[in-house]
BAFI-3210 file (N, C-alpha, C; in Angstrom, 3 decimals, decimal comma, padded with zeros to 6 digits):
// residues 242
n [1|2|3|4|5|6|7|8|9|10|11|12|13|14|15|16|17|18|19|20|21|22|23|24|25|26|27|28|29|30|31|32|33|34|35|36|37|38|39|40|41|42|43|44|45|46|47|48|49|50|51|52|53|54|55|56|57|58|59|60|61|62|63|64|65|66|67|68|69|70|71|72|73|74|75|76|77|78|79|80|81|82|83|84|85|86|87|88|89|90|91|92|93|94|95|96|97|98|99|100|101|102|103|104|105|106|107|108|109|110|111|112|113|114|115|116|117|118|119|120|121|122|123|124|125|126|127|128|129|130|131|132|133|134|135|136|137|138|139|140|141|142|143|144|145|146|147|148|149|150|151|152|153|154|155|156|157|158|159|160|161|162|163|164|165|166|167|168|169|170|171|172|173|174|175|176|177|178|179|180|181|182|183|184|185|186|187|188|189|190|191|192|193|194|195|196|197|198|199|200|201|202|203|204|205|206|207|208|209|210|211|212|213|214|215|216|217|218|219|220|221|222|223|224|225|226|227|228|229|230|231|232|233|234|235|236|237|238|239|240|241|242]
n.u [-005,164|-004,909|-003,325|-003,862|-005,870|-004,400|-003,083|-005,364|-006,321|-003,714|-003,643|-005,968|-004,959|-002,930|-004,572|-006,681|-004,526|-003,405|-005,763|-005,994|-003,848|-004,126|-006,019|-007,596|-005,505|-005,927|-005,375|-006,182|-005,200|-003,054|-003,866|-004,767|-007,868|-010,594|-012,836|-015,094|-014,933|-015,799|-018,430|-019,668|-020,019|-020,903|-023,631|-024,614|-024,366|-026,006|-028,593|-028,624|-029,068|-032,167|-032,997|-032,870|-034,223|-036,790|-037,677|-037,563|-035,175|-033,930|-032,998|-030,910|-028,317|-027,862|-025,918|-023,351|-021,736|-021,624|-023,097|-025,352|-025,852|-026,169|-027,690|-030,268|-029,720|-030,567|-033,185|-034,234|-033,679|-035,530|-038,221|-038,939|-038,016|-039,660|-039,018|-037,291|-035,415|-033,381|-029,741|-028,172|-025,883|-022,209|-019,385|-016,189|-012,976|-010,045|-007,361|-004,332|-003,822|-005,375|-007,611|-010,607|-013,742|-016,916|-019,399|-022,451|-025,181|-028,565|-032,061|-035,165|-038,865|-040,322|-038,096|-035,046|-031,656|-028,669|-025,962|-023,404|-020,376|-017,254|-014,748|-011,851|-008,579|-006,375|-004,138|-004,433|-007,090|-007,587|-010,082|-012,611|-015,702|-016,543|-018,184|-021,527|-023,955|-027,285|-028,987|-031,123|-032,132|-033,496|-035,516|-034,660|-036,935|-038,020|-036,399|-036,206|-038,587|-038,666|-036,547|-037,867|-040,085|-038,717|-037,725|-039,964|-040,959|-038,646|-039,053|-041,761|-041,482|-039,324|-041,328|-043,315|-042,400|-041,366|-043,705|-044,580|-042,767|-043,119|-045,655|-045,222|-043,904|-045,494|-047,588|-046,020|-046,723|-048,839|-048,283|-047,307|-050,016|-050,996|-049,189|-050,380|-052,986|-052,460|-051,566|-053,136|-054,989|-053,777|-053,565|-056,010|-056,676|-055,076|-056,187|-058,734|-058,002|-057,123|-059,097|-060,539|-059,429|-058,861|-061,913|-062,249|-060,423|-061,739|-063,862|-063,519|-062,839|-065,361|-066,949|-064,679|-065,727|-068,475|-068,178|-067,195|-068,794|-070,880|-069,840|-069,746|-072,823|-073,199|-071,823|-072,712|-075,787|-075,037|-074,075|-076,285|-077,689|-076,017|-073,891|-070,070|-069,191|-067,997|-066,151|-064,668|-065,335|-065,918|-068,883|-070,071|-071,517|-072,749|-072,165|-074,125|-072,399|-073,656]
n.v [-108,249|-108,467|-107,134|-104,666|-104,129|-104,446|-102,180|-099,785|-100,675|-099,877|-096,988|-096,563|-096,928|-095,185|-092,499|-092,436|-092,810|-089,605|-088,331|-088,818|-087,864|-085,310|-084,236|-081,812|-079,605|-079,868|-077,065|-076,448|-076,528|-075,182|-072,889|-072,857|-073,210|-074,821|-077,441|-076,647|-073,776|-073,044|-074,050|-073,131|-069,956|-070,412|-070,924|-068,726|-067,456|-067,534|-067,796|-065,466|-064,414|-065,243|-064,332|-061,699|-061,284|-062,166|-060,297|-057,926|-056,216|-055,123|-053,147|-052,161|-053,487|-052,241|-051,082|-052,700|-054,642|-057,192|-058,065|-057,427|-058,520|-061,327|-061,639|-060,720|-063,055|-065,345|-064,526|-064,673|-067,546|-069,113|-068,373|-070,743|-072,898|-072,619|-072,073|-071,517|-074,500|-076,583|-076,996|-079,515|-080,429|-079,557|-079,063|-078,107|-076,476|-075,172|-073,567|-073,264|-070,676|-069,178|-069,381|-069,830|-072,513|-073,154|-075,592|-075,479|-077,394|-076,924|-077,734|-076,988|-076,106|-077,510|-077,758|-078,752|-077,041|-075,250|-073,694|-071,566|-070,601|-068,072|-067,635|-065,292|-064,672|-062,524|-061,088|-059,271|-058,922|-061,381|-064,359|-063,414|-062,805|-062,672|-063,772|-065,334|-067,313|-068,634|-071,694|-073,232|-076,651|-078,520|-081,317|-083,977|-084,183|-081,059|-079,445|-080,254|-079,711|-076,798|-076,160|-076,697|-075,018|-072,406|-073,364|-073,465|-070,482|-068,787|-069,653|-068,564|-065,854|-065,490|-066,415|-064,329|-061,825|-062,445|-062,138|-059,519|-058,637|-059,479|-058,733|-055,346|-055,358|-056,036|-053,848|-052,408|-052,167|-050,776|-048,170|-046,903|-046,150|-045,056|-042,403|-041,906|-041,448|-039,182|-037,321|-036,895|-035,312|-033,518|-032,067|-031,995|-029,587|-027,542|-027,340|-026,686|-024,107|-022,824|-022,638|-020,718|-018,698|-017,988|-017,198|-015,200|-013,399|-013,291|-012,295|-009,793|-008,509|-008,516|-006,591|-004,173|-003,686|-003,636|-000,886|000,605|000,604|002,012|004,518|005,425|005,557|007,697|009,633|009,851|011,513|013,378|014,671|015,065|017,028|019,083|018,885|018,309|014,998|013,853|011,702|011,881|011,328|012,668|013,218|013,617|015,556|013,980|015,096|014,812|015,500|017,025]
n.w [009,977|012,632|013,566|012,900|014,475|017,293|016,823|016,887|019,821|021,375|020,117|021,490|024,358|024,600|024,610|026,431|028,496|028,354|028,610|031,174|032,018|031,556|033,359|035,275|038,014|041,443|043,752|046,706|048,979|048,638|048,369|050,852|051,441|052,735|052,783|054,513|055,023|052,367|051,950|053,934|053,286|050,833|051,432|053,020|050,926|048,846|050,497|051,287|048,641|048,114|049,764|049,533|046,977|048,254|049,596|048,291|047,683|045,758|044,697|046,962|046,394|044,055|043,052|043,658|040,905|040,474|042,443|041,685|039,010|040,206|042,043|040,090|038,220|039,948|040,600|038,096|037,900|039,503|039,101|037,684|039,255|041,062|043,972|046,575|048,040|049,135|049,879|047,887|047,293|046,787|045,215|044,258|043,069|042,970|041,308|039,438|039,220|041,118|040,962|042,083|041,224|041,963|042,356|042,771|043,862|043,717|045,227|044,484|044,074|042,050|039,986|039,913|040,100|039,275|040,681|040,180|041,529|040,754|042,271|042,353|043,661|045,587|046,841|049,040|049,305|049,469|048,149|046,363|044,598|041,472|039,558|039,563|038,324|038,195|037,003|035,583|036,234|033,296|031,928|029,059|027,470|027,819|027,168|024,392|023,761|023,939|022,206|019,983|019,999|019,920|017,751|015,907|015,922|015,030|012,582|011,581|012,209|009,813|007,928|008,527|007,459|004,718|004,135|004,218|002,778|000,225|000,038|-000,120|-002,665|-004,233|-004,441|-005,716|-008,127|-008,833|-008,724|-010,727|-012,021|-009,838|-010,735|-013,435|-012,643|-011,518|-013,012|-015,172|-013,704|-013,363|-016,041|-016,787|-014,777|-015,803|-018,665|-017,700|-016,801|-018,941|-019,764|-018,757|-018,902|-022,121|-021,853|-019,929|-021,573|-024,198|-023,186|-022,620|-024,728|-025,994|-024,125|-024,987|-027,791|-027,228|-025,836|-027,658|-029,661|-028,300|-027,772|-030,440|-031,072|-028,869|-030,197|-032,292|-031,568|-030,102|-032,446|-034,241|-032,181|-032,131|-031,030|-029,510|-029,374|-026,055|-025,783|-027,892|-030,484|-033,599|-035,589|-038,679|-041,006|-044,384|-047,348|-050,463|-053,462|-056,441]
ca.u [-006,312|-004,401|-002,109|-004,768|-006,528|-003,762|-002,541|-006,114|-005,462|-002,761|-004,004|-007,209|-004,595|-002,445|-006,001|-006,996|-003,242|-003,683|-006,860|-006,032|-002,886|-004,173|-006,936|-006,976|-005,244|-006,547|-004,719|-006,902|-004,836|-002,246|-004,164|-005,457|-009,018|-010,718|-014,343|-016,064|-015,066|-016,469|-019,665|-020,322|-019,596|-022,403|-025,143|-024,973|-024,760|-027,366|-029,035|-028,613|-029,512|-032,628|-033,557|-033,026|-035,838|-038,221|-038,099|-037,701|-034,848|-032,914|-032,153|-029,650|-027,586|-027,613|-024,361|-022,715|-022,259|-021,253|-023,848|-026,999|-026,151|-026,252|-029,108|-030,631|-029,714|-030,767|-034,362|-034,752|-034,283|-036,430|-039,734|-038,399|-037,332|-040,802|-038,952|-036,115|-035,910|-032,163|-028,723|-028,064|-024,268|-021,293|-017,772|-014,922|-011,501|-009,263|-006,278|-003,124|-003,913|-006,053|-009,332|-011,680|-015,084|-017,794|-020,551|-023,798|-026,740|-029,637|-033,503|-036,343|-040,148|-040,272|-036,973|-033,086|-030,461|-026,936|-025,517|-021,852|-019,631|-015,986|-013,760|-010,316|-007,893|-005,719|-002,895|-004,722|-008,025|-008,411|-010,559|-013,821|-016,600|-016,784|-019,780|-022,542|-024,889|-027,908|-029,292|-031,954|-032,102|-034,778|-035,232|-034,107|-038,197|-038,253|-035,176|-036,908|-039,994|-038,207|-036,193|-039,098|-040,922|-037,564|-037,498|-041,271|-040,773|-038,233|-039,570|-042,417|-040,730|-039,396|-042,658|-043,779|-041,131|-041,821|-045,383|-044,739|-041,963|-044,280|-047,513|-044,647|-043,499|-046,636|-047,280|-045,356|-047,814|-049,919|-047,796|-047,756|-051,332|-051,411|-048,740|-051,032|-054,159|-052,430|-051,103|-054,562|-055,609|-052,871|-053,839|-057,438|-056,709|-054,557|-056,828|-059,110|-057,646|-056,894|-060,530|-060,790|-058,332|-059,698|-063,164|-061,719|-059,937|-063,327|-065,439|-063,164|-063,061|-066,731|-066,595|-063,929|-066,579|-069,360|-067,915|-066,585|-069,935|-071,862|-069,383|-070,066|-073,800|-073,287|-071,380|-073,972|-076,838|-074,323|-073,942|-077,640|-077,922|-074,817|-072,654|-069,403|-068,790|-067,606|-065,516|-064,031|-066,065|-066,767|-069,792|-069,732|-072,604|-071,814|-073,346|-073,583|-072,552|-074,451]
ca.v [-107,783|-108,553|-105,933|-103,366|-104,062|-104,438|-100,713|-099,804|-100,771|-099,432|-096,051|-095,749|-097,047|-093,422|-091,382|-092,612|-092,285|-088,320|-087,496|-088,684|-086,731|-083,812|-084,003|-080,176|-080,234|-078,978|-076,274|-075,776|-076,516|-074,089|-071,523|-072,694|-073,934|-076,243|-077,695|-076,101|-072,767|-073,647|-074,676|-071,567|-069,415|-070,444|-071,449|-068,031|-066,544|-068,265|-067,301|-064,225|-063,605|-065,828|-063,399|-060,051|-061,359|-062,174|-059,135|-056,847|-054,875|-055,448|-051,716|-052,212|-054,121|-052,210|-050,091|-053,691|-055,262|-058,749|-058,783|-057,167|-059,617|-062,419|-061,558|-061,200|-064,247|-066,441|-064,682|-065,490|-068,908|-068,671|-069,127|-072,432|-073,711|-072,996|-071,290|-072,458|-075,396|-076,625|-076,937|-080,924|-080,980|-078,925|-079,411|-076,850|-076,363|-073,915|-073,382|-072,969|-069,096|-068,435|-068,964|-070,988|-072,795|-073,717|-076,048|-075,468|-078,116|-076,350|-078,065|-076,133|-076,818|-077,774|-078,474|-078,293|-075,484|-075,245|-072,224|-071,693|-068,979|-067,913|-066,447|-064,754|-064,901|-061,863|-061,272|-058,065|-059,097|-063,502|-064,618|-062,218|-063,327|-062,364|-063,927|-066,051|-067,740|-069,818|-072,165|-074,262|-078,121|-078,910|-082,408|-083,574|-083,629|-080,123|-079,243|-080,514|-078,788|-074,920|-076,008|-076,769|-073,523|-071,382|-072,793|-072,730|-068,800|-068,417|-069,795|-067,974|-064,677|-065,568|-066,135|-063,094|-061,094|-062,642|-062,110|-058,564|-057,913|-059,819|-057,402|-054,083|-055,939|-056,199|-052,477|-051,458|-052,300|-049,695|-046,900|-046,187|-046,317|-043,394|-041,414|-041,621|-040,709|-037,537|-036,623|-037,011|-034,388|-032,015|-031,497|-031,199|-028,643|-026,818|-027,370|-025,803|-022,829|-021,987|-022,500|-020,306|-017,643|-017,617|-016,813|-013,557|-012,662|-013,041|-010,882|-008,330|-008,109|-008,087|-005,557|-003,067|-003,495|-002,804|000,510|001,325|000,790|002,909|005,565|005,790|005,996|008,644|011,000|010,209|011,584|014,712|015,344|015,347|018,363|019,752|019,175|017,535|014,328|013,514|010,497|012,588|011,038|013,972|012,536|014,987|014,491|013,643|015,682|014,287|016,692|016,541]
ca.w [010,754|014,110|013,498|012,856|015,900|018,036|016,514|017,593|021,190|021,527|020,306|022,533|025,640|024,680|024,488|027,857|029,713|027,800|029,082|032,079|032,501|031,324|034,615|036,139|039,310|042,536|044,313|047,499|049,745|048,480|049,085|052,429|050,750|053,102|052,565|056,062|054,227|050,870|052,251|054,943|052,211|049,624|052,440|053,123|049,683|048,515|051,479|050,780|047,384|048,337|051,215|048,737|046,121|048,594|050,825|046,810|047,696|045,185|044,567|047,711|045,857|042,365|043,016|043,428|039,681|040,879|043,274|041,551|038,551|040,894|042,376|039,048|037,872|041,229|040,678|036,807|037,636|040,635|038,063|036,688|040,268|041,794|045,023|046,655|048,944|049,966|049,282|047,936|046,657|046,924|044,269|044,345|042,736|042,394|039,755|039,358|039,079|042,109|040,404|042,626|040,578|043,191|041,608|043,950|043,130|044,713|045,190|044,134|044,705|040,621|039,247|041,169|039,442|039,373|040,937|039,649|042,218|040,126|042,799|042,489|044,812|045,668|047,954|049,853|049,694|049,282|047,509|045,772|043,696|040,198|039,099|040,384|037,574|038,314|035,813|036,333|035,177|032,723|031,135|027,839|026,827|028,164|025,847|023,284|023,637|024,042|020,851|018,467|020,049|019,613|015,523|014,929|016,269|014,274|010,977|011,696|011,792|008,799|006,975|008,078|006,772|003,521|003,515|004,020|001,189|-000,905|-000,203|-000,702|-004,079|-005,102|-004,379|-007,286|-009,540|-008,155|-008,506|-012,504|-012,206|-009,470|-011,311|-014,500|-012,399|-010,829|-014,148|-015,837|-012,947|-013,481|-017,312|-016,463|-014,518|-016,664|-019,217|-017,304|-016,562|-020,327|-021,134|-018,406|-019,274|-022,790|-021,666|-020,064|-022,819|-024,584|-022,454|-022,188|-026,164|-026,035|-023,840|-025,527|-028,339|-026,800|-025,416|-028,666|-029,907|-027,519|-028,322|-031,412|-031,047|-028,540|-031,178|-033,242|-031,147|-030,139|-033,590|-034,276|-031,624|-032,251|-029,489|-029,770|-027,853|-024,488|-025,817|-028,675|-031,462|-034,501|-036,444|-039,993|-042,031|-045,959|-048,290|-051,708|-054,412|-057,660]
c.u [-005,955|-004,116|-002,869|-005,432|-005,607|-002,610|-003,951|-006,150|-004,697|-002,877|-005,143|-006,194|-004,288|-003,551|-006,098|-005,514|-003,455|-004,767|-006,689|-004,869|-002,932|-005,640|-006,369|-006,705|-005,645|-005,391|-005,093|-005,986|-003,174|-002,195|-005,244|-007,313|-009,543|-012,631|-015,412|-016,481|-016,099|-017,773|-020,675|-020,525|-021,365|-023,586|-025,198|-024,950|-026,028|-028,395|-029,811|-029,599|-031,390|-033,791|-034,296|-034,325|-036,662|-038,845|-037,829|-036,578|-033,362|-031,956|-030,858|-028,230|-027,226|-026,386|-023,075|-022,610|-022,101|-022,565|-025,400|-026,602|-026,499|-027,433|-030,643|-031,000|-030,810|-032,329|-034,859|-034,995|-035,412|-038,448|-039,681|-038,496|-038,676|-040,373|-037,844|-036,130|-034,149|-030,823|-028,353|-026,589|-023,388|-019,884|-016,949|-013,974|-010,777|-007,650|-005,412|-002,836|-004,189|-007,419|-010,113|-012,916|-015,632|-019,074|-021,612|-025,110|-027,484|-031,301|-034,222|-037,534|-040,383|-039,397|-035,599|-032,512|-029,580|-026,683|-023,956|-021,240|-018,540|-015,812|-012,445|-009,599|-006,415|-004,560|-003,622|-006,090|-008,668|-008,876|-011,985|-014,116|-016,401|-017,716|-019,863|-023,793|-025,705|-028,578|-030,252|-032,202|-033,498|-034,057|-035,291|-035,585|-038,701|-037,479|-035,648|-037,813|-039,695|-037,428|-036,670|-039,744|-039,700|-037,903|-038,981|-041,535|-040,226|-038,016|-041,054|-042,049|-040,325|-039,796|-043,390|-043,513|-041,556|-042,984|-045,148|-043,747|-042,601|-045,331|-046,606|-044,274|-044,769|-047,354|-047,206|-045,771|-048,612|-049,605|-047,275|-049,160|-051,735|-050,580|-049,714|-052,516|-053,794|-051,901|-052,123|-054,939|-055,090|-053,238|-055,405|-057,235|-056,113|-055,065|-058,070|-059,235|-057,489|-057,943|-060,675|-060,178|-059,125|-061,001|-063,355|-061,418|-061,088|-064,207|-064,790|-062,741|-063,933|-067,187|-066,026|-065,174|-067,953|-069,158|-067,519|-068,055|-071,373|-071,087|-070,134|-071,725|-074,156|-072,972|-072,552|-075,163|-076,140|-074,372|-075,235|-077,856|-077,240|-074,197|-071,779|-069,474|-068,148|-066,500|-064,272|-064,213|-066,589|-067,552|-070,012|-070,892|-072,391|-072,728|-073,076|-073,950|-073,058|-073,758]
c.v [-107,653|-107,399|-104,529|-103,349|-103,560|-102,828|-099,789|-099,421|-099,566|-097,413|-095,705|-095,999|-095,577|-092,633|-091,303|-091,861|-090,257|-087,379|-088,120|-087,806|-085,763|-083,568|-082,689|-080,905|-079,564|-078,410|-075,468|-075,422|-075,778|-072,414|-071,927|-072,402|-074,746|-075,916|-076,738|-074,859|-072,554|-073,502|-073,458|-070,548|-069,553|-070,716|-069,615|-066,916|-066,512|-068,090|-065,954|-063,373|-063,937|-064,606|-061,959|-060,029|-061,266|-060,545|-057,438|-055,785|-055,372|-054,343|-051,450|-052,313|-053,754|-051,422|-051,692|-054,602|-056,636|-059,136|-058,758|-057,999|-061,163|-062,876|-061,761|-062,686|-065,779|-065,701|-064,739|-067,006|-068,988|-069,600|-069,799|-072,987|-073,877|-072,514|-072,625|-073,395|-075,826|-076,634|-078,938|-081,272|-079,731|-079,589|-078,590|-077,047|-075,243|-074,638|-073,397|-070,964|-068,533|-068,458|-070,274|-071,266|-073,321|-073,809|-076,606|-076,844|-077,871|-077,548|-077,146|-077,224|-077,757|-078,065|-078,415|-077,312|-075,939|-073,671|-072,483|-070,249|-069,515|-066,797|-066,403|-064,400|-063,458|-061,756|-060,717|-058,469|-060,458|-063,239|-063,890|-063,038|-062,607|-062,460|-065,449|-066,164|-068,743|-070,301|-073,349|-075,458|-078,506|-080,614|-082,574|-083,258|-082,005|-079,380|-079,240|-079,929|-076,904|-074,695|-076,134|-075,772|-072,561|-071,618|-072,622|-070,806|-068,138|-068,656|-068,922|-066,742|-064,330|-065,693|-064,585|-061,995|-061,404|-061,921|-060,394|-057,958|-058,363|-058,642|-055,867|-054,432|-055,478|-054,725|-051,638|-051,439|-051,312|-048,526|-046,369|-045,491|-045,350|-042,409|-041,016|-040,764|-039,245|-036,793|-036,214|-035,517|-033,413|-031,467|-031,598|-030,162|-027,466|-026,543|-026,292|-024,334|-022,222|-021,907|-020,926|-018,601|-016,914|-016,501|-015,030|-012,759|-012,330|-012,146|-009,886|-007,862|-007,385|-007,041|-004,228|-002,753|-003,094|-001,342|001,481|001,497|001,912|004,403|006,476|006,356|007,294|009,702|011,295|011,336|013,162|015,095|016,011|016,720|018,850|019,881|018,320|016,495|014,389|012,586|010,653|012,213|012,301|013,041|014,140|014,434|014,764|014,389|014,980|015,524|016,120|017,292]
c.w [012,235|014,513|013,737|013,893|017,339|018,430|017,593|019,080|021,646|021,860|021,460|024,043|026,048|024,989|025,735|028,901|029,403|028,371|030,294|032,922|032,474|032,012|035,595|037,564|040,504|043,364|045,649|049,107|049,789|049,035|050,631|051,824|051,789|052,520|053,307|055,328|053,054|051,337|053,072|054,098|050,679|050,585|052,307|052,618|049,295|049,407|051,021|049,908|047,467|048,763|050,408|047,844|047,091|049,107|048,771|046,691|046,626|044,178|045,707|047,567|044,535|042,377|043,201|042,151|040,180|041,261|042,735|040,394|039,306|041,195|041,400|038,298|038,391|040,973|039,215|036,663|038,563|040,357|037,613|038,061|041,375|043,294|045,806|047,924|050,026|049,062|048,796|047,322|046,406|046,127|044,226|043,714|042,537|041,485|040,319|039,625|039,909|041,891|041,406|042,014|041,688|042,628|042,596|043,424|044,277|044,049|045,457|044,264|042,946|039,924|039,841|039,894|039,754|039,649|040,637|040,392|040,889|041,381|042,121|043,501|044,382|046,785|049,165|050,069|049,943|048,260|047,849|044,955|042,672|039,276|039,533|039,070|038,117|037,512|036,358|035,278|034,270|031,989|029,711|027,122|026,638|027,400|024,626|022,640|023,353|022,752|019,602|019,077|019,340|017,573|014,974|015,072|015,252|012,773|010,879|011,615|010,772|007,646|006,982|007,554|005,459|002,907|003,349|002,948|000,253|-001,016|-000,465|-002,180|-004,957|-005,323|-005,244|-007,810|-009,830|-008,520|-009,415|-012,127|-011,247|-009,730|-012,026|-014,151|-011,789|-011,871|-014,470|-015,106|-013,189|-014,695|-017,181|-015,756|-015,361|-017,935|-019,080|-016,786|-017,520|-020,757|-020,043|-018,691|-020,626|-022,612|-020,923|-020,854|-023,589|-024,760|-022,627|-023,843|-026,639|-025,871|-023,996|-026,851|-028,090|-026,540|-027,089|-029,735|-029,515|-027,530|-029,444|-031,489|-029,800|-029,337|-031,825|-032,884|-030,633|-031,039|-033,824|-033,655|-031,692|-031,397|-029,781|-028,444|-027,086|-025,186|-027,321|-030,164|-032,397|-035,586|-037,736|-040,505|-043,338|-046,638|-049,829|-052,719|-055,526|-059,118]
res [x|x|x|x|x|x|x|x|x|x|x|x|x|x|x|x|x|x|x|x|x|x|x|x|x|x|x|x|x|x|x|x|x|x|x|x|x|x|x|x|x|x|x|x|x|x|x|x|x|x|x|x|x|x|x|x|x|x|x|x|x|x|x|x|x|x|x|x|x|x|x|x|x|x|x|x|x|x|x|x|x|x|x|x|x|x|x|x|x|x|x|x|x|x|x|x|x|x|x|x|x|x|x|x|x|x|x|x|x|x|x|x|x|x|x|x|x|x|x|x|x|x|x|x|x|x|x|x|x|x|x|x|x|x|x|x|x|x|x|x|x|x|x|x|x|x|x|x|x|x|x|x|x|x|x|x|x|x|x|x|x|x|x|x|x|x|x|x|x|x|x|x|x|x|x|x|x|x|x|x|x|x|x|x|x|x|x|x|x|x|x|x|x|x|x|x|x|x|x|x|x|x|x|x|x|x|x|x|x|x|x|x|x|x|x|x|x|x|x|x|x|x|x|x|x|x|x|x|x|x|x|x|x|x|x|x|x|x|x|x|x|x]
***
């Protein structure tokens, strides 16, 4: 049991020496970095971006992407932070690469933010911003609260989704039942049209008979006076021989 402990040990001593050797290293003063800089530098970014919300012009700034995200950013948090109040902590480092991080903790009238600069450091120009995020601190209750809204949202979404492939499902049921009624309609009509058809045919039977009828009793009545018909009817009269 010694042994295993004392292995233990041993291991968490390595972990620690590990993570402490592998602590990023600061390079500020490589590139000629001092604090004063650092500090002038975000007062009067932050300033800045500060200045651009209030006064609205933040079409000035939209041909700049760096800057009109920035700006962006610094007035989304803005409505969390309740309006901005001061600057309360300043952290910096730069790389091995040229990359400088600059971790702002700003006070607001309602909650403090974190503003985060990323410069890059060039030969021709120094060091340029790249992006500028502000994030504003909420507490862990407040966390809490935006992550049971976020999943009742999104179980909710997901019920309603349901509810509505359910009520199209159900749908289908429906839709024999208005084939059969527009069928039904189509052979009534067609139905109707042959009674109808018929009933022409009919009359106009009726009709040929009638005429052929009234013919005839015209010859007749020609004959009688002796005139042949009009309709080309010869009425003869029969004599019976004895």
């Amino acid at each position: 049991m010694k042994k295993w402990l004392l292995i233990l040990g041993m291991i968490t001593c390595l972990s620690t020496a590990v993570a402490c050797g592998q602590e990023e290293k600061d390079y500020s003063e490589q590139y000629q970095v001092t604090r004063e800089m650092v500090e002038s530098y975000v007062t009067q970014e932050i300033a800045g971006m500060d200045e651009i919300v209030k006064q609205g012009a933040q079409a000035y700034v939209a041909e700049d992407a760096v800057m009109s995200n920035s700006v962006k950013s610094w007035e989304s948090a803005l409505a969390d932070m309740g309006g901005y109040q001061s600057i309360k902590d300043i952290s910096y480092i730069v790389d091995e690469d040229g990359i400088m991080t600059i971790n702002v903790a700003v006070e607001g009238a309602k909650r403090d933010a974190e503003v985060v600069f990323i410069l890059e450091y060039s030969v021709t120009k120094g060091f340029e911003a790249t992006s500028v995020t502000t994030t504003p601190e909420f507490t862990f209750g407040e966390l809490m609260i935006k992550a049971g809204l976020n999943t009742l949202m999104g179980m909710g979404t997901v019920f309603v989704v349901l509810i509505l492939i359910s009520l199209i499902i159900s749908c289908f049921n429906f839709i024999p039942k208005i084939q059969a009624a527009f069928s039904k309609k189509g052979k009534k009509a067609e139905a109707s049209v042959d009674n109808a058809v018929a009933q022409i045919v009919e009359n106009e039977a009726v009709q040929e008979d009638d005429f052929e009828l009234v013919a005839v009793i015209a010859a007749a009545i020609a004959a009688s006076e002796g005139a042949a018909s009009s309709d080309g009817y010869v009425v003869r009269s029969i004599r019976r021989i004895r």
